[in-house]
N, C-alpha and C positions, 0 to 999 in steps of 0.2 A: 134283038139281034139284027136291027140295020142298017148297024157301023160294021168298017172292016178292021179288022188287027189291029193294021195300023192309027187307026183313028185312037181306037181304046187305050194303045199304047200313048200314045202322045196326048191324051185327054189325062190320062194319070199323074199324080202329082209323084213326085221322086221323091223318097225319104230323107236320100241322103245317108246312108249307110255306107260303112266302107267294110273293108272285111278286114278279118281281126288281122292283128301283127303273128308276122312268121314265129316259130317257135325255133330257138337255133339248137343245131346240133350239138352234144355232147362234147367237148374236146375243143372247142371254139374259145375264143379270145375273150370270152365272156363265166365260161363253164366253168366249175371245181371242181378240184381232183384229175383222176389221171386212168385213164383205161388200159388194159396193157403195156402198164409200162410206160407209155407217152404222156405228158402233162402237157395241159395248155401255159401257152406264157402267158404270166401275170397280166389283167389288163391295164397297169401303168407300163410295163415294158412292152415298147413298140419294134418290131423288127423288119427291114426290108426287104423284099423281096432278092436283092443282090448280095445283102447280109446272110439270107439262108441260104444262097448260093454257095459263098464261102467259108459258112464256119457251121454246125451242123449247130440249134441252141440245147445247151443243157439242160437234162429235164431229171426231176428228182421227185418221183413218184413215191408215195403208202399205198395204193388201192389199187387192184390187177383184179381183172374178170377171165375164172379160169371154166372153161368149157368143155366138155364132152366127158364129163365124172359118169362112173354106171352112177346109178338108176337107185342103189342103196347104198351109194354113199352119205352120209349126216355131216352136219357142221364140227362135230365134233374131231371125226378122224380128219377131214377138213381144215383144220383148227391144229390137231397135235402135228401133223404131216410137216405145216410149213413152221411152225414153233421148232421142231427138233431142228428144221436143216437151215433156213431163212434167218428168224429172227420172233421176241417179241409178235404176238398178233392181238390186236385190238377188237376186232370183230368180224367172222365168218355170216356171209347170209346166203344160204340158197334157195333158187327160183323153183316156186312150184306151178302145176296146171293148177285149174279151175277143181279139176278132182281131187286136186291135195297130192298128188304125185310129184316129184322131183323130174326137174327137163333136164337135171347134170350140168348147170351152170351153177356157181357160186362166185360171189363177191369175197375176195378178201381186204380188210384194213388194215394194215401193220401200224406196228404203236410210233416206229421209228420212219424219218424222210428216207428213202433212198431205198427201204428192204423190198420196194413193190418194182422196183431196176433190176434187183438182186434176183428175184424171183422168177422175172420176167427171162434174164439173161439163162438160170439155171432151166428151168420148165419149157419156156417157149417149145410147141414142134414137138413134145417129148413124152412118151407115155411113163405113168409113174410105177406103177406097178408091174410093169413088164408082158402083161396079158394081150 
């Protein structure tokens, strides 16, 4: 121990490591599918920043993340809910904890483009059950 820090550090050979690539966000110009309702544009359609000023882009969602279900909800009533009133659903999934409990978020897929718009415009903000 009769170098300083700095000695040690500067005696050390650099690897040369870099740190990994970003991971991108959800919803990004890269991403698939469509969260509440919003879908990303396609990444061959480019749009400008003055374009979305003026024209708002069209977005034609299947997949909506609906949030705040109690706690014994199943995919099932999940599933026949937005069937009866929506459209078509292709697959229900809901998030569980580590103990196997439901946190009352679930993913819906609808079979048809557009019903995850439908859904989003009918539900958003809305309790379903009235409780």
């Amino acid at each position: 121990m009769d170098k300083s820090l700095d000695e040690i550090i500067a005696t050390k050979p650099k690897t040369g490591r870099r740190a990994p690539p970003r991971r991108r966000a959800p919803g990004t110009a890269t991403g698939r599918g469509a969260i509440l309702g919003k879908a990303a544009p396609s990444p061959v359609q480019k749009v400008s920043a003055a374009a979305t000023k003026a024209a708002a882009v069209p977005t034609i969602a299947e997949k909506i993340i609906v949030s705040g279900l109690p706690l014994d909800v199943n995919e099932a009533q999940v599933k026949d809910l937005f069937a009866q009133t929506i459209g078509p659903v292709r697959d229900v999934s809901l998030t569980y904890n580590a103990q196997g409990k439901s946190k009352g978020t679930a993913t819906v897929l609808f079979s048809r483009k557009g019903d995850g718009n439908k859904a989003y415009q009918q539900y958003n903000n809305r309790l379903i059950d009235g409780s």
